[in-house]
N, C-alpha and C positions, 0 to 999 in steps of 0.2 A: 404909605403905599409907594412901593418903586418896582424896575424892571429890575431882573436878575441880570447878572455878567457872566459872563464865558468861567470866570474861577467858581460862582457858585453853580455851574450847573457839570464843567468838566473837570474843574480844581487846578488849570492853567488857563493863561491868555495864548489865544491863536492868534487873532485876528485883532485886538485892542491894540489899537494906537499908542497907548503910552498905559502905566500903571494907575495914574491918576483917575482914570476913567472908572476903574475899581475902585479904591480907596481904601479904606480901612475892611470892610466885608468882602475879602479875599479866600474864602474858605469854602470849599464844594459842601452842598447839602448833605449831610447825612444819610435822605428819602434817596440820593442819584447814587451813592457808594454804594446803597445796598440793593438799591434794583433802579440798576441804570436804564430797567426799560419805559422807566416812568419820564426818562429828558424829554420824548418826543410823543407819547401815548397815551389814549385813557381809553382803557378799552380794548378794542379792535378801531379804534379811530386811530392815524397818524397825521402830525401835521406839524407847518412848520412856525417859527414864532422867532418875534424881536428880541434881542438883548440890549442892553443900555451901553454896550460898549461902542464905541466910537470908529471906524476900522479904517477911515479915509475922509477927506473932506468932501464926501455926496456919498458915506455909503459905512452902514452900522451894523455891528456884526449879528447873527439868527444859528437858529439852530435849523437844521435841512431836517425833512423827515425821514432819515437816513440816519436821524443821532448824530451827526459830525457835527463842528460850526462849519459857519459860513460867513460870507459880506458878501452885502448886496445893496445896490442903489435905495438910498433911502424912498423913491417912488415906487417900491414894488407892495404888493399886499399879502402880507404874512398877519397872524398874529398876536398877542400880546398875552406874557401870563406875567401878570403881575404878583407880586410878592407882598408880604404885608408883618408886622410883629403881633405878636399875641401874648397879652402880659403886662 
């Protein structure tokens, strides 16, 4: 189980500090290329959530409920869709 990164959920780094923080699963979802409206929705709900990427030293990049990334102080409360392998 891990958090998704700004490439698998936009298919670039905005906000990641350095490539590392990615690493080898550098590839946007499949599920987000074909209906980008699932980055931030389920539903009629929107909201916003953590990515594992790293964006400053006090502050890790999310996705806003607007669909964009963002960075924001790791104190704030967003949160989390974690990701998982099947197989």
């Amino acid at each position: 189980m891990d958090l998704m990164s700004e490439a698998n959920v936009h298919g670039i780094t905005v906000w990641s500090s350095s490539g590392f923080d990615t690493g080898i699963d550098n590839r946007q979802y499949a599920l987000f290329q074909l209906k980008p409206e699932f980055i931030n929705s389920y539903g009629t709900i929107r909201f916003h959530y953590w990515l594992k990427d790293v964006s400053s030293t006090k502050g890790f990049a999310s996705i806003h409920v607007k669909s964009y990334s963002d960075q924001y102080f790791a104190t704030g409360t967003y949160g989390v869709w974690a990701r998982f392998l099947i197989g």
